[in-house]
N, C-alpha and C positions, 0 to 999 in steps of 0.2 A: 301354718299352711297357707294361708290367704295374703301374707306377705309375699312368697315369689310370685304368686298369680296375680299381686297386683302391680308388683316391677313389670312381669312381660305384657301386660296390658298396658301398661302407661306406655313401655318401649314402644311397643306394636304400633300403640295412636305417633306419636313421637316418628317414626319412622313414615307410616303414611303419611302426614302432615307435611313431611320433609320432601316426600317424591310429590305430590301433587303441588307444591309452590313450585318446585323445577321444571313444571312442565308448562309454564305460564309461557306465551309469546314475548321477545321484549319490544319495547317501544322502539320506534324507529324513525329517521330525521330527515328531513327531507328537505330540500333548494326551493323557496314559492315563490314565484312574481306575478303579479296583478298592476293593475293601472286603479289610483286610487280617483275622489270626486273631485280630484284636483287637474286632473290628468297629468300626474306624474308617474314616469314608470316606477314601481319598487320590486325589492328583492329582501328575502327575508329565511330566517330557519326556522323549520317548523319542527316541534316534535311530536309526535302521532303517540296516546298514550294508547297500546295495547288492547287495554281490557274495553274502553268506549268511545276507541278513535277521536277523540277529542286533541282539539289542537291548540298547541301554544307557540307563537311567532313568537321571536325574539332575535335580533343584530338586522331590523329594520334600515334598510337604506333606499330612500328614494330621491332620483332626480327628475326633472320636469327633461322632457327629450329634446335632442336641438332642434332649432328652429324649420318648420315644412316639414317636419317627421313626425309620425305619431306611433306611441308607445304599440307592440304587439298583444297578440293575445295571452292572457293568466293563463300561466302554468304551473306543475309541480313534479320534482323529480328526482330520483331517492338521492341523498348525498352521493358523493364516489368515494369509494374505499380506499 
């Protein structure tokens, strides 16, 4: 008797376990450029982890701006789809 009750209990956990990972937000990526201590402009992808906004740059490209021009203001802006 304690045997099916303990299948539909593990299901049951099993089954909630499954709905509350799906409803997690995903990460999302985004275009950033800044002017680094160099004064070069950069551009960079960033990915925004979800759960504590934490961010990881990565495909870093920066140029120094031509000459009598100086880099604009850091931005950031979701990729495009």
């Amino acid at each position: 008797m304690k045997r099916p009750r303990r299948a539909v209990l593990t299901a049951s956990a099993l089954l909630g376990a499954s709905l509350l990972a799906g409803c997690t937000k995903p990460d999302r990526t985004e275009i950033v450029t800044w002017t680094d201590e160099h004064g070069r402009a950069c551009t960079g992808v960033a990915v925004v982890d979800s759960e504590d906004d934490d961010r990881e740059v990565t495909s870093i490209d920066c140029d120094y701006p031509p000459e009598g021009r100086q880099p604009g203001r850091g931005t950031s802006a979701p990729l495009p789809d």
